[in-house]
C-alpha positions as a Markdown table, in Angstrom:
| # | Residue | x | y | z |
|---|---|---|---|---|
| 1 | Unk | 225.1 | 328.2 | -51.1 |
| 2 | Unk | 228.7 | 328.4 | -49.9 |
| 3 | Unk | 229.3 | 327.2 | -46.8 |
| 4 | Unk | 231.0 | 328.5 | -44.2 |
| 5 | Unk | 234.4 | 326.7 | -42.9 |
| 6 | Unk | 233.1 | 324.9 | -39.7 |
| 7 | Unk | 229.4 | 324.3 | -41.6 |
| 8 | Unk | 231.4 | 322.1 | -44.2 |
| 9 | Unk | 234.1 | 320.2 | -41.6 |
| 10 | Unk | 230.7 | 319.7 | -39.8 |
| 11 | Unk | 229.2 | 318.3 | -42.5 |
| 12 | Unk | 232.2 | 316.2 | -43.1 |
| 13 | Unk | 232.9 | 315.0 | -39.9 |
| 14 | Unk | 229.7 | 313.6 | -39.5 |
| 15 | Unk | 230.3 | 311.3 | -43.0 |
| 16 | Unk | 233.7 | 310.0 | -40.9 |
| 17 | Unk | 236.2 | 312.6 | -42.6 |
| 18 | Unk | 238.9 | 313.3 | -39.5 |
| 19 | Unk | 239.1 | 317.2 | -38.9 |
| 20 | Unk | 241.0 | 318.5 | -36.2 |
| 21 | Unk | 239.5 | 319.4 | -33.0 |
| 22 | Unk | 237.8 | 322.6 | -32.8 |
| 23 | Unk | 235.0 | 325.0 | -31.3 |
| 24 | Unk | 233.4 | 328.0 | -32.9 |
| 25 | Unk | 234.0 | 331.8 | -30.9 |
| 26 | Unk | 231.7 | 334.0 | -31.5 |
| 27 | Unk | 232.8 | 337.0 | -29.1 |
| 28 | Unk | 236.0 | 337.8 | -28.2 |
| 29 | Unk | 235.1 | 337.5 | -24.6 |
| 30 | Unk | 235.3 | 333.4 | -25.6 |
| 31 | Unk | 238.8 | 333.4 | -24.8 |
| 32 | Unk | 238.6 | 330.8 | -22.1 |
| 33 | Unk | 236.5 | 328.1 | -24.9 |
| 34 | Unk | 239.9 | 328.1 | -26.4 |
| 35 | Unk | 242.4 | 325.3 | -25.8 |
| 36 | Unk | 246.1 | 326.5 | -26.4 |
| 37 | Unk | 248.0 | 326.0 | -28.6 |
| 38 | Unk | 245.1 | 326.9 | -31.3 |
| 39 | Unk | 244.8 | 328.0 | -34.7 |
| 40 | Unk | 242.4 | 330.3 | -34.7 |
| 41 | Unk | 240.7 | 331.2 | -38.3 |
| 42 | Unk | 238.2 | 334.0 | -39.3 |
| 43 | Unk | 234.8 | 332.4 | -40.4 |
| 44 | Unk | 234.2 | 334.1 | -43.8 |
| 45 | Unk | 232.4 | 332.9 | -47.1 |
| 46 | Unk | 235.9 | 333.6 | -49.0 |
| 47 | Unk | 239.0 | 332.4 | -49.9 |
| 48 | Unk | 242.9 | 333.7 | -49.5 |
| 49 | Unk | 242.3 | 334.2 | -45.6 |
| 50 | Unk | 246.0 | 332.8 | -44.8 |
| 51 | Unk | 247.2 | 335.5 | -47.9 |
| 52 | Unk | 244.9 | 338.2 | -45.7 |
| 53 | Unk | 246.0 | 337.9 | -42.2 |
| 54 | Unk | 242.9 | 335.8 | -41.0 |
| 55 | Unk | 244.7 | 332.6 | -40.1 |
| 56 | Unk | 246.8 | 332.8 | -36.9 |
| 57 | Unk | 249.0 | 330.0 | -34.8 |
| 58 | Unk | 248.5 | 331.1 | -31.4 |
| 59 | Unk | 250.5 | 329.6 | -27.8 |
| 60 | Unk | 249.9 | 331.7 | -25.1 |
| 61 | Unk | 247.1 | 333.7 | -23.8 |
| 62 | Unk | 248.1 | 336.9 | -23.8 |
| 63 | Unk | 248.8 | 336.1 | -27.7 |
| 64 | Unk | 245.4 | 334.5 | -28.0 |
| 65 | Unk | 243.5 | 337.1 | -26.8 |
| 66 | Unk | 245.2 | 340.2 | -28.8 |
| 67 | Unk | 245.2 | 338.1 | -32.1 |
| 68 | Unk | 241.4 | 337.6 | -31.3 |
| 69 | Unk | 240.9 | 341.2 | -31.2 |
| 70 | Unk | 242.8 | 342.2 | -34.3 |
| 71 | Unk | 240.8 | 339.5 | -35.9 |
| 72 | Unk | 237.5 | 340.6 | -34.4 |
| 73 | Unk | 237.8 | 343.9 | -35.5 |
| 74 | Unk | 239.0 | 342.4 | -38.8 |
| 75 | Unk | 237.7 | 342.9 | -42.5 |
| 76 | Unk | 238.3 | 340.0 | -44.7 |
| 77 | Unk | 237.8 | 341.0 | -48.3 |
| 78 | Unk | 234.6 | 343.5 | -47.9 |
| 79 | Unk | 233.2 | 340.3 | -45.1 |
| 80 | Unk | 233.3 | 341.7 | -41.4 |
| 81 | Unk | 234.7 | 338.9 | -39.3 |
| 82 | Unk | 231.7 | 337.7 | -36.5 |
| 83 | Unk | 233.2 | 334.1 | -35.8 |
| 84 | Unk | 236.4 | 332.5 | -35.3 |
| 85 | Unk | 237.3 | 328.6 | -35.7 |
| 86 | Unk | 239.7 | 327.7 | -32.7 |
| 87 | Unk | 241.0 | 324.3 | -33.9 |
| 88 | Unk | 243.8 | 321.9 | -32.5 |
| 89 | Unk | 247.3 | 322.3 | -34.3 |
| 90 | Unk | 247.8 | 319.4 | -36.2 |
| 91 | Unk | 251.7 | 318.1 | -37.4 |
| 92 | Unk | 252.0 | 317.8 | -40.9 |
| 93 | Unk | 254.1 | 316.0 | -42.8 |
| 94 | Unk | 252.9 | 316.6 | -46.5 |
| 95 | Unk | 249.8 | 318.8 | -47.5 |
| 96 | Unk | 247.6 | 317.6 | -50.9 |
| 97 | Unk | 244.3 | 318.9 | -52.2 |
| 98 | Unk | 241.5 | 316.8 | -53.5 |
| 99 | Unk | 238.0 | 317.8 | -54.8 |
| 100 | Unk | 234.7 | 316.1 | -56.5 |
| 101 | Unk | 232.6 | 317.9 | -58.4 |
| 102 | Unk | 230.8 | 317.9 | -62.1 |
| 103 | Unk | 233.4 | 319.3 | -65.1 |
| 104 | Unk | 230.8 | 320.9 | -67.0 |
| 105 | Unk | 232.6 | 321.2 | -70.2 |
| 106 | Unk | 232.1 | 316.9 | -70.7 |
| 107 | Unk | 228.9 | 317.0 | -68.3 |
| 108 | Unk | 230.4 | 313.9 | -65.8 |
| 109 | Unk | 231.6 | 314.0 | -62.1 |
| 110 | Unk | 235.4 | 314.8 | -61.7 |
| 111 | Unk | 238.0 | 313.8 | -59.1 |
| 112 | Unk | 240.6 | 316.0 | -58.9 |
| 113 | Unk | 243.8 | 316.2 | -57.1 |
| 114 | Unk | 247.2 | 317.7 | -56.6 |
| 115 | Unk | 250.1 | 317.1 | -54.7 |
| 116 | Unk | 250.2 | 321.3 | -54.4 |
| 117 | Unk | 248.0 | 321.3 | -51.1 |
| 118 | Unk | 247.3 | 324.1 | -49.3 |
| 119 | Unk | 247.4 | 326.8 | -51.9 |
| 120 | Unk | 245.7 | 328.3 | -54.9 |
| 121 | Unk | 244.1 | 325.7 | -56.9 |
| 122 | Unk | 243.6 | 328.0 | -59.7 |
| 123 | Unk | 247.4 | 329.6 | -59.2 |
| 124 | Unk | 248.4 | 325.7 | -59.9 |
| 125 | Unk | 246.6 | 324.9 | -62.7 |
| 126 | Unk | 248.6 | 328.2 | -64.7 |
| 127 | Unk | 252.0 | 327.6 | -63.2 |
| 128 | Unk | 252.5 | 324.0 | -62.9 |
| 129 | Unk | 249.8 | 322.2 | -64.8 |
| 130 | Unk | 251.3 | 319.1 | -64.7 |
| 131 | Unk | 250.7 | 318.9 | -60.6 |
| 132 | Unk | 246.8 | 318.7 | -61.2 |
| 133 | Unk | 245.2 | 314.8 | -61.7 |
| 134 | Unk | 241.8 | 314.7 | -63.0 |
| 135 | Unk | 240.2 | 311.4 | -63.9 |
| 136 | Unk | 236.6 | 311.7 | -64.9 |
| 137 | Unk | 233.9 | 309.6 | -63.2 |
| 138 | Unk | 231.5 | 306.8 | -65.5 |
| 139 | Unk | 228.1 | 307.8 | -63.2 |
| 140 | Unk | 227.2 | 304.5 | -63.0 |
| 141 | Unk | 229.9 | 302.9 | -62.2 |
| 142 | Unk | 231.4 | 305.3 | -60.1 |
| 143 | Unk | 234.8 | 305.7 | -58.5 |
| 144 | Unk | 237.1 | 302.4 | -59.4 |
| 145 | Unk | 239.4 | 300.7 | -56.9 |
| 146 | Unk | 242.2 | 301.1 | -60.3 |
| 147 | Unk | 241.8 | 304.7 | -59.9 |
| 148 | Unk | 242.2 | 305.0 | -56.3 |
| 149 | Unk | 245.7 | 303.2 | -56.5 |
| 150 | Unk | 246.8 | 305.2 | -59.2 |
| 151 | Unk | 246.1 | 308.4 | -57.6 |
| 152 | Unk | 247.7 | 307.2 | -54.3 |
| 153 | Unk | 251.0 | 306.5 | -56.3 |
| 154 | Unk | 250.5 | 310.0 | -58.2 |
| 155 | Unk | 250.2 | 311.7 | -54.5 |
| 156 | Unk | 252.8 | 309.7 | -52.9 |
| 157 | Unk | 250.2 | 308.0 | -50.2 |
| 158 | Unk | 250.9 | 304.8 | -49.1 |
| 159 | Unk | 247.7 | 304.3 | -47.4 |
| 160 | Unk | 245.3 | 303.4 | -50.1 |
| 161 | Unk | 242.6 | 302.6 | -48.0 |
| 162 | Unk | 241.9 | 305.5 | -46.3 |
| 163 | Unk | 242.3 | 307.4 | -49.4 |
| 164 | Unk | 239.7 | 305.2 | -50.9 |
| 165 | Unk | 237.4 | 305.8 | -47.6 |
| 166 | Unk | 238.1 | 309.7 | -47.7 |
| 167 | Unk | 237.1 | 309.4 | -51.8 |
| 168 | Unk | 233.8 | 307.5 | -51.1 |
| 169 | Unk | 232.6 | 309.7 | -48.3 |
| 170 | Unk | 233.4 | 312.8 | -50.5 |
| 171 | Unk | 231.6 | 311.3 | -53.5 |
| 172 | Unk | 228.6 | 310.0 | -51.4 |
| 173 | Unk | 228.2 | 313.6 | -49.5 |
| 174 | Unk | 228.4 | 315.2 | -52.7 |
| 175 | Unk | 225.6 | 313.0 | -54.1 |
| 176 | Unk | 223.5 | 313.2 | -50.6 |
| 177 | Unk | 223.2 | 317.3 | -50.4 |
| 178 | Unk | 223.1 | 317.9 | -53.6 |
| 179 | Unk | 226.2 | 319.9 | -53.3 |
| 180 | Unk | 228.4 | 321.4 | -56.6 |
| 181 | Unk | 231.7 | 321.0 | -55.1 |
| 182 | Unk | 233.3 | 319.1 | -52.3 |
| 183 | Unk | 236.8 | 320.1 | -51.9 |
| 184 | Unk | 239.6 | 319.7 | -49.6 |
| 185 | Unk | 242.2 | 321.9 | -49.2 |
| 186 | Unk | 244.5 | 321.2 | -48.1 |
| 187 | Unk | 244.4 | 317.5 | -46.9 |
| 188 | Unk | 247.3 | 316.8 | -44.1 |
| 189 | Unk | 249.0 | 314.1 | -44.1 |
| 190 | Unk | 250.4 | 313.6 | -40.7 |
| 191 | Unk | 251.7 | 310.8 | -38.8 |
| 192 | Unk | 248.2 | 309.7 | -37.6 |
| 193 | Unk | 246.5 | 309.6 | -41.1 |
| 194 | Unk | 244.6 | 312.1 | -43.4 |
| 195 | Unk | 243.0 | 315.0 | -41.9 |
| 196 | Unk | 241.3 | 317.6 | -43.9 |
| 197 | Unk | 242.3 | 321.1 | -42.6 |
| 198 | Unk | 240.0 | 322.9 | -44.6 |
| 199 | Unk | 237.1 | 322.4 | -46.5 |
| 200 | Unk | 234.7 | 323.9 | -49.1 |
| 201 | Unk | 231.6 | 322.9 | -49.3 |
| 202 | Unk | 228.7 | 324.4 | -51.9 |
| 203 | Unk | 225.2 | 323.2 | -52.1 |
| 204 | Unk | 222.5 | 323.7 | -54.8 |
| 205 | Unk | 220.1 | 326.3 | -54.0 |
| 206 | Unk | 217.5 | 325.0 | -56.5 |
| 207 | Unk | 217.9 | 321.8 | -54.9 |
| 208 | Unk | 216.8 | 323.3 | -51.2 |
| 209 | Unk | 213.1 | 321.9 | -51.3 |
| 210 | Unk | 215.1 | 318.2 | -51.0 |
| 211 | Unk | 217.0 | 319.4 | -48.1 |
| 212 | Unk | 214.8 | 322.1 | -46.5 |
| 213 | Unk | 215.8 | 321.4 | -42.8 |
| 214 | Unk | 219.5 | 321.1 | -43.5 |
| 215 | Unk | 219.6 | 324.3 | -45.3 |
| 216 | Unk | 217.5 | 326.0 | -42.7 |
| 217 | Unk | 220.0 | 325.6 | -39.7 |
| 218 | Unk | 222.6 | 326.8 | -42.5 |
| 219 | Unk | 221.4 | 329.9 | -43.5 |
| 220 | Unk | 220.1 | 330.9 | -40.2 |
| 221 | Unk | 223.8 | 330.2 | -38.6 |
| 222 | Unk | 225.1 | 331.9 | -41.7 |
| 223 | Unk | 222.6 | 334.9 | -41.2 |
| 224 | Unk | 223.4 | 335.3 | -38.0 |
| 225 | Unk | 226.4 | 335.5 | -38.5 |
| 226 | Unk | 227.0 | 337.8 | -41.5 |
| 227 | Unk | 227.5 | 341.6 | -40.3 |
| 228 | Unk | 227.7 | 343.2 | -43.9 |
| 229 | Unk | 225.3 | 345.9 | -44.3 |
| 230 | Unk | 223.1 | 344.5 | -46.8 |
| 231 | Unk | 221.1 | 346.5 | -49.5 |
| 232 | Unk | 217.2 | 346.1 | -50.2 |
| 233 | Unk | 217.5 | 344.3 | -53.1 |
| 234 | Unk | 220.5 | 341.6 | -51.4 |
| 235 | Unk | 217.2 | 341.7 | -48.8 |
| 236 | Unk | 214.3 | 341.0 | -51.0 |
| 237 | Unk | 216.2 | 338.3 | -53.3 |
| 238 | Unk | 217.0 | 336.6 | -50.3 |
| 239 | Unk | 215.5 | 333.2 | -50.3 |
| 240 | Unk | 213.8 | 333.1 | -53.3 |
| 241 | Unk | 216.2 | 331.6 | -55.9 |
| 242 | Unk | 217.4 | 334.3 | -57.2 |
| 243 | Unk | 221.0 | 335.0 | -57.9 |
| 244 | Unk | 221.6 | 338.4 | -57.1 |
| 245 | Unk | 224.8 | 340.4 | -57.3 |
| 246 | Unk | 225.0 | 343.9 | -57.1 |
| 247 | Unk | 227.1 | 346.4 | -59.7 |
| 248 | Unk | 227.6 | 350.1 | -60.3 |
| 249 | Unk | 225.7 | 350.8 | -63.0 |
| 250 | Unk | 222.4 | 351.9 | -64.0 |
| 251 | Unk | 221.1 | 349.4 | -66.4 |
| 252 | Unk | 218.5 | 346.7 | -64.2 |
| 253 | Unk | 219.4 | 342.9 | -65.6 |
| 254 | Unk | 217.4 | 339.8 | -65.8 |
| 255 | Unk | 217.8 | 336.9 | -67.6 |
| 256 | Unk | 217.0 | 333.3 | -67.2 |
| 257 | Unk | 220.5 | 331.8 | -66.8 |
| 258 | Unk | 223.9 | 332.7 | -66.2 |
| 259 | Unk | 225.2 | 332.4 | -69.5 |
| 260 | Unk | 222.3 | 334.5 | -71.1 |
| 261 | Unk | 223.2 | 337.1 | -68.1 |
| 262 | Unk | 226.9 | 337.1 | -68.8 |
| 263 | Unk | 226.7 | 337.6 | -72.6 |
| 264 | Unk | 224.5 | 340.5 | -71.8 |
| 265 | Unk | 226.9 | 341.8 | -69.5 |
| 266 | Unk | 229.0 | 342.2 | -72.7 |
| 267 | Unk | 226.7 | 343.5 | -74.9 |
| 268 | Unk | 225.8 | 346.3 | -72.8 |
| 269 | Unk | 229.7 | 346.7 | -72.0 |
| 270 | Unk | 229.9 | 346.6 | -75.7 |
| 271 | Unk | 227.0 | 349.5 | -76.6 |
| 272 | Unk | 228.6 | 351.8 | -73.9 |
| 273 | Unk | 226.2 | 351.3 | -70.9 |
| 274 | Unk | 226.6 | 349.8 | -67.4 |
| 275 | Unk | 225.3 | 347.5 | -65.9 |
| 276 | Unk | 223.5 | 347.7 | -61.8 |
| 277 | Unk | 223.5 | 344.1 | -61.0 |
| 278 | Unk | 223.7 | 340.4 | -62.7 |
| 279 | Unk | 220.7 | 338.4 | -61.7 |
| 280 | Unk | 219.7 | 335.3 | -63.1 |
| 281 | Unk | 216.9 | 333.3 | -62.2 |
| 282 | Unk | 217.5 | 329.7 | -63.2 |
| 283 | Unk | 216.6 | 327.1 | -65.8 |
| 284 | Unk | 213.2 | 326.1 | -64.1 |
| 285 | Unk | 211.6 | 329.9 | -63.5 |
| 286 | Unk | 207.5 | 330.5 | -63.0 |
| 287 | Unk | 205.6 | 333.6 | -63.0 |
| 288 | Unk | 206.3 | 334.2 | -59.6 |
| 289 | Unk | 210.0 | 334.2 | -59.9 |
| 290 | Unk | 210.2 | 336.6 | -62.6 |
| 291 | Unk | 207.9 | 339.0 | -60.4 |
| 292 | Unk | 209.7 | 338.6 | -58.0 |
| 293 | Unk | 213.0 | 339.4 | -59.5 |
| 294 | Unk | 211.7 | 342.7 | -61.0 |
| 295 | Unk | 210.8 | 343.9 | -57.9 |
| 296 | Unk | 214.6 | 343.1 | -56.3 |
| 297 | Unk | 215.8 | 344.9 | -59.5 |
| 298 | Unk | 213.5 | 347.6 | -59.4 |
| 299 | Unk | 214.7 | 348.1 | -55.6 |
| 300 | Unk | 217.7 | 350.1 | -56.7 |
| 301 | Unk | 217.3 | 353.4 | -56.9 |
| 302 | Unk | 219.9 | 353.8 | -59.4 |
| 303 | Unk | 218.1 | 351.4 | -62.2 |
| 304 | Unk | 217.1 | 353.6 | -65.1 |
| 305 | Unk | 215.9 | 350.8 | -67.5 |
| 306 | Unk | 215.2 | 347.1 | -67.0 |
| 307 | Unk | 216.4 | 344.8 | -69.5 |
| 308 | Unk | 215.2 | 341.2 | -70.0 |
| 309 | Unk | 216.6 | 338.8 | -71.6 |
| 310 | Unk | 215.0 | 335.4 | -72.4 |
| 311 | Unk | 215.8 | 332.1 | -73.7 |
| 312 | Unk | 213.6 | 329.6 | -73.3 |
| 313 | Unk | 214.3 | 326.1 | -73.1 |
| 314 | Unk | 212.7 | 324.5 | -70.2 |
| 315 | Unk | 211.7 | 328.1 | -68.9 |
| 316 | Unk | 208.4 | 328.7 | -70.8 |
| 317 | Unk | 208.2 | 332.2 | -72.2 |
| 318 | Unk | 204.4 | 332.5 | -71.9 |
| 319 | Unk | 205.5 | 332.2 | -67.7 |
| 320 | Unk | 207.8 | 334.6 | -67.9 |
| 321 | Unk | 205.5 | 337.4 | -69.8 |
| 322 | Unk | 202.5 | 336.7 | -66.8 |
| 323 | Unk | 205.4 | 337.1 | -64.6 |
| 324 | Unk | 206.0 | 340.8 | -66.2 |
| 325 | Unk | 202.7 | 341.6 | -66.5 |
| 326 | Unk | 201.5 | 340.7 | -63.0 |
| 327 | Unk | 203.7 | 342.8 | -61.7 |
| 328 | Unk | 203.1 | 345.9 | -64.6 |
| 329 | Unk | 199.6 | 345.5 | -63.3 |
| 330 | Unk | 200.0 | 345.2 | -59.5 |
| 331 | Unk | 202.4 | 348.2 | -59.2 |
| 332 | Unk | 200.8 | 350.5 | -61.5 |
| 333 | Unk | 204.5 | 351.5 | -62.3 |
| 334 | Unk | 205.3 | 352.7 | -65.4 |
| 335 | Unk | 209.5 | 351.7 | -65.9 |
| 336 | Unk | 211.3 | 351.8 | -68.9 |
| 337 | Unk | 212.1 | 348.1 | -70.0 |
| 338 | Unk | 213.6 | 346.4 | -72.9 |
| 339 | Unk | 212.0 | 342.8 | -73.2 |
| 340 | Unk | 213.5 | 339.7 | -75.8 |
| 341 | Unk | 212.5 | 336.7 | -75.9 |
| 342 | Unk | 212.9 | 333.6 | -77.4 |
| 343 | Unk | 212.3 | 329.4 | -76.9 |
| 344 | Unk | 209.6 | 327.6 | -75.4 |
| 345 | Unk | 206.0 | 329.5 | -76.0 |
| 346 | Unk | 207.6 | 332.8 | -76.9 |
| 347 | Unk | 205.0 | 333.5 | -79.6 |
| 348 | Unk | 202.5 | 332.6 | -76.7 |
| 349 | Unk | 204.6 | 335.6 | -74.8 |
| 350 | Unk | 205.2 | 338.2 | -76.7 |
| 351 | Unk | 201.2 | 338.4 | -77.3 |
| 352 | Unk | 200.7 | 338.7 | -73.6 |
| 353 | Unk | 203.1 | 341.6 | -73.7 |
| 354 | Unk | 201.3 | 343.5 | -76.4 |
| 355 | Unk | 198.1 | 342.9 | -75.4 |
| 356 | Unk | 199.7 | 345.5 | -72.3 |
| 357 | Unk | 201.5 | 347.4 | -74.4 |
| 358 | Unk | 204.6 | 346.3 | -74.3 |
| 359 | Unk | 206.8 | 345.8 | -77.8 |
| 360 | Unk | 209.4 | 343.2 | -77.3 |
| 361 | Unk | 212.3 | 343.0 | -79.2 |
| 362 | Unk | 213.3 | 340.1 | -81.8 |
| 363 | Unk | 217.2 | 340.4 | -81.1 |
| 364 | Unk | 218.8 | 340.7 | -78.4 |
| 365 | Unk | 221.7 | 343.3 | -79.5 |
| 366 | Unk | 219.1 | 345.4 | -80.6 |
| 367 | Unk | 217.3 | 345.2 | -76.8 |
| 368 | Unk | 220.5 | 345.7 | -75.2 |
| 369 | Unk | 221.5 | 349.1 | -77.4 |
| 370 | Unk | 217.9 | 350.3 | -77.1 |
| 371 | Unk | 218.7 | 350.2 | -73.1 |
| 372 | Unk | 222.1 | 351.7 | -73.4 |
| 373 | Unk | 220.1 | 354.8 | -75.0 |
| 374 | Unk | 217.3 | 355.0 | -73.0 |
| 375 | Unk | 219.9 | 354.9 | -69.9 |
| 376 | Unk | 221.5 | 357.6 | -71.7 |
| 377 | Unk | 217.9 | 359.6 | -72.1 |
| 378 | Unk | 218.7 | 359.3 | -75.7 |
């Protein structure tokens, strides 16, 4: 879950990171909540809002109140604006981005940071690769005072204590929520110290049971405040753990984790087809989760043919074919499907599925073309 701008300063303010002062506006009537001068910012789950107009430096109230208007009635990249941080201007002298999160390609925690605040991360990394620091993190013995002083030199900061405070609180939040990224971006340097003028924050859905009344408050502000019109299946895939993301095709996809789903995203791009959605349900899936991701894919009307796509390694196959056949059962629906599995119990699987009359396929190529055709009504 991605959080919102003033969930994550929240978040961080109460582990003793400075961010400025500031009060959420959730009406453009609110005017009079809002100390001037203010820098008012559009509350939506997505980045480039300074690039998109939804960042403004207000000083009077007559400006105040027409920039909270044009904001109000403001689309930020397909996210209709319902909530606007008011915060405090702060005086900058030098802006720098930091971030903790796990670099997946070595599997350990990485500190990364740049002396390119307050700008594209990803833009840095291509242009000026040099900028970016990254010093990986022993999990055990965690963050070292060596490394703190060296990435106070790299970034010019002189005061290596309250780096090394800002560091630890980012490391021990990230380790607390069970978050995938803590980043900061950018991080002011001003005349007073380090304040972090904006923040992203992303927590592990699969690790929500740990944290259930923390992520409660969360999604209910962030439901509250999201406008989009959402479709059925967005609805029904709500809260369950399933990643859901909507496409224009007419090909329905489940597999059991996002690199499974993204290869056959290719393969059906490959054999001609199109895909409706990705959806992946995670490394630890039951019976229940893959019922219940059926039923979000089978929720678009435009889904011709369901393909699945398996690969067991702690998911166990013979789960996954109860799942299927549960809800082939409950639903009486005959869909057109194209089922492969492999890993964990799959022999213990793929006899569930014939037993019902359902034929998996041995290769996954070979699943994804038959779907292509049967989209086709070839």
């Amino acid at each position: 879950m991605r959080l919102l701008e003033f969930q994550a300063k929240r978040i961080l303010k109460d582990r003793g990171i400075p961010v400025p002062k500031g009060v959420l506006v959730s009406s453009p009537e609110d005017l009079n909540q809002i100390a001037l001068p203010a820098v008012l910012k559009a509350q939506v789950p997505v980045g480039g809002r300074g690039k998109a107009g939804a960042i403004r430096r207000v000083n009077q109230p007559k400006e105040a109140q027409t920039a909270i208007q044009e904001l109000f009635a403001s689309t930020v990249k397909g996210y209709p604006v319902a909530a606007l941080l008011a915060e405090e201007p702060v005086e900058i002298k030098r802006e720098v981005y930091i971030a903790y999160f796990i670099d997946k390609q070595v599997n350990l925690p990485l500190l990364m940071a740049s002396s390119a605040g307050g700008v594209d991360i990803e833009e840095v990394a291509r242009s000026s690769p040099s900028k970016i620091i990254k010093k990986h993190i022993d999990p055990i013995l965690g963050v070292q005072d060596f490394m703190i002083r060296s990435l106070a030199k790299a970034l010019k900061i002189d005061d290596t204590r309250s780096l090394w405070n800002l560091i630890q609180a980012m490391v021990t939040l990230f380790h607390e929520v069970d978050a995938s990224l803590v980043e900061i971006n950018p991080l002011a340097i001003t005349s007073g110290g380090m304040v972090a003028l904006d923040a992203k924050l992303i927590l592990d859905d699969k690790a929500a049971y740990r944290h259930k009344e923390l992520f409660e408050t969360l999604q209910s502000e962030q439901k509250r405040l999201d406008r989009r019109k959402k479709t059925l299946p967005e609805e029904l895939a709500e809260g369950t753990g399933v990643t859901y993301v909507p496409l224009d095709g007419d090909i329905g996809i489940i597999a059991d984790g996002a690199g499974t789903g993204m290869l056959t995203l290719d393969l059906i791009h490959e054999f001609g087809g199109r895909a409706a959605n990705f959806c992946e349900m995670g490394g630890l899936s039951n019976a229940g989760t893959m019922e219940k991701a059926i039923e979000v894919i089978l929720a678009n009307p435009r889904v011709r043919v369901l393909l699945i796509g398996l690969i067991g390694g702690m998911t166990r196959m013979d789960e996954m074919a109860e799942g299927i056949v549960q809800y082939t059962q409950k639903t009486k629906r005959d869909f057109p499907m194209a089922i492969r599995m492999v890993g964990t119990k799959a022999d213990v699987g793929k006899a569930k599925l014939q037993e019902v009359g359902i034929e998996p396929f041995e290769d996954l190529s070979a699943a994804v073309e038959a779907a292509v055709k049967r989209a086709k009504g070839l």
